[in-house]
C-alpha positions in Angstrom: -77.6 -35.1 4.2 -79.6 -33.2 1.7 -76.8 -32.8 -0.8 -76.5 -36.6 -0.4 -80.2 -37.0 -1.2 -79.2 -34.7 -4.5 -77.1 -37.1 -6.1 -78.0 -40.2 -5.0 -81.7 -39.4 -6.9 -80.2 -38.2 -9.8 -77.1 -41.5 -9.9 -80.5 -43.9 -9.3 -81.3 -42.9 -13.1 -79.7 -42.9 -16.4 -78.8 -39.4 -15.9 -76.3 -40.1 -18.1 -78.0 -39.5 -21.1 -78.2 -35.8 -20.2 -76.1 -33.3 -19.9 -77.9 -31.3 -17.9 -77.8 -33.8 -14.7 -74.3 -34.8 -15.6 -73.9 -30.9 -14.3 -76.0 -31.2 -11.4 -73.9 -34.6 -10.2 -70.3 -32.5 -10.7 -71.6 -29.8 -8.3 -73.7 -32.1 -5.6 -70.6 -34.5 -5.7 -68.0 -32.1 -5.6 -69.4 -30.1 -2.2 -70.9 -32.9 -0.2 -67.1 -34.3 -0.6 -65.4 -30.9 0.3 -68.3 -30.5 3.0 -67.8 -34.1 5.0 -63.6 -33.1 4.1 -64.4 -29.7 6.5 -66.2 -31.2 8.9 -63.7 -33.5 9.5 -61.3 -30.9 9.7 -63.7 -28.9 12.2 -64.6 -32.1 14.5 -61.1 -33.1 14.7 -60.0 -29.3 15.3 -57.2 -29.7 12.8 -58.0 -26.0 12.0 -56.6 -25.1 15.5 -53.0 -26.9 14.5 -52.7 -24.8 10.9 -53.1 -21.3 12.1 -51.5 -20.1 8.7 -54.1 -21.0 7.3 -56.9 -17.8 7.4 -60.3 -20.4 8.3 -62.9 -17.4 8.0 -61.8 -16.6 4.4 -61.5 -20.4 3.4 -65.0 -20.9 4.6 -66.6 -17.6 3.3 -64.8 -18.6 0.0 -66.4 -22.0 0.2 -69.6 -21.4 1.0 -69.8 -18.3 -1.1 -69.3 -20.6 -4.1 -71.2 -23.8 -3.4 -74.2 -21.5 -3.0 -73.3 -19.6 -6.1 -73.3 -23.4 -7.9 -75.6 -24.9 -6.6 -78.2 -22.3 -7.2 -76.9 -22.8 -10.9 -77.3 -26.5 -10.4 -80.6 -26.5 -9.0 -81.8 -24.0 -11.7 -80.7 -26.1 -14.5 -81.9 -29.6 -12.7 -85.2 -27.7 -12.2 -85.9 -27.0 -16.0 -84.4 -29.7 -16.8 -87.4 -32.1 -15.2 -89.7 -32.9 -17.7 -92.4 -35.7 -17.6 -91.8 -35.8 -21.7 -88.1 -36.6 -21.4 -88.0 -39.7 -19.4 -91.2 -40.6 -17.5 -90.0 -43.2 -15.4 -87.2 -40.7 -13.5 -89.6 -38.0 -13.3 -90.3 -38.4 -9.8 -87.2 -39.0 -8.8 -85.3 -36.1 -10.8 -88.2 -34.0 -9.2 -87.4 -34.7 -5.7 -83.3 -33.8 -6.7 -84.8 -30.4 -7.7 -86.5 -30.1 -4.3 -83.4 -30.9 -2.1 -81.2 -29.2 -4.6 -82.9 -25.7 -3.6 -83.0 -26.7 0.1 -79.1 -27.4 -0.4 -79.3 -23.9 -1.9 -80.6 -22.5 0.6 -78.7 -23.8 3.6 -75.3 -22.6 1.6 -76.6 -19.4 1.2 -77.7 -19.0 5.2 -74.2 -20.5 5.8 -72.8 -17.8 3.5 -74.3 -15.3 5.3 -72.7 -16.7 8.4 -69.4 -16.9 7.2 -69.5 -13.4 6.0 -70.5 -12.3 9.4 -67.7 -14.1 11.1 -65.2 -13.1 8.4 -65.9 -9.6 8.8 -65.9 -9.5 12.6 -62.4 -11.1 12.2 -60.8 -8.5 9.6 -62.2 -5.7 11.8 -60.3 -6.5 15.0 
């Protein structure tokens, strides 16, 4: 939900115009789609039909890396808010800086997770 709220603030403005945002909509895009793609795959327990497949490592990768870019992300959307560049979006591009750390921040606990689950499974 919060990663929705990311890119739906910024795609509300002409974000367009820069780069910067163009950036933070890749990343926020990019992982809410792979995110709702897993969690289909978790609800539906397809994991439990592809055991080739090593799930801890996919989801440590995963999360490892959507809290590696979003941090970039939210970084770069975070300097990049500026009531001088377009006055108008300000709020808005404020509140995607917000959410964009609190996505941050619930890859990073999930990370953390995953790492812990991950290494309990390559030690048995």
């Amino acid at each position: 939900v919060l990663g929705l709220l990311v890119w739906t603030l910024i795609a509300g403005t002409e974000y367009f115009l820069y780069p910067a945002f163009g950036w933070v909509m890749f990343v926020a895009v990019f992982y809410w789609v792979l995110t709702i793609f897993f969690l289909i795959i978790y609800m539906t327990m397809t994991y439990t039909r592809i055991p080739q497949v090593p799930w801890t490592t996919v989801g440590l990768c995963f999360n490892g890396s959507a809290f590696v870019l979003y941090l970039i992300a939210a970084i770069v959307d975070a300097s990049s808010v500026t009531k001088e560049l377009d006055s108008h979006n300000y709020n808005s591009w404020a509140a995607s800086s917000f959410f964009a750390f609190m996505v941050t921040s619930c890859y990073a606990g999930n990370t953390y997770f995953s790492f812990i689950s991950w290494r309990s499974q390559t030690l048995q």
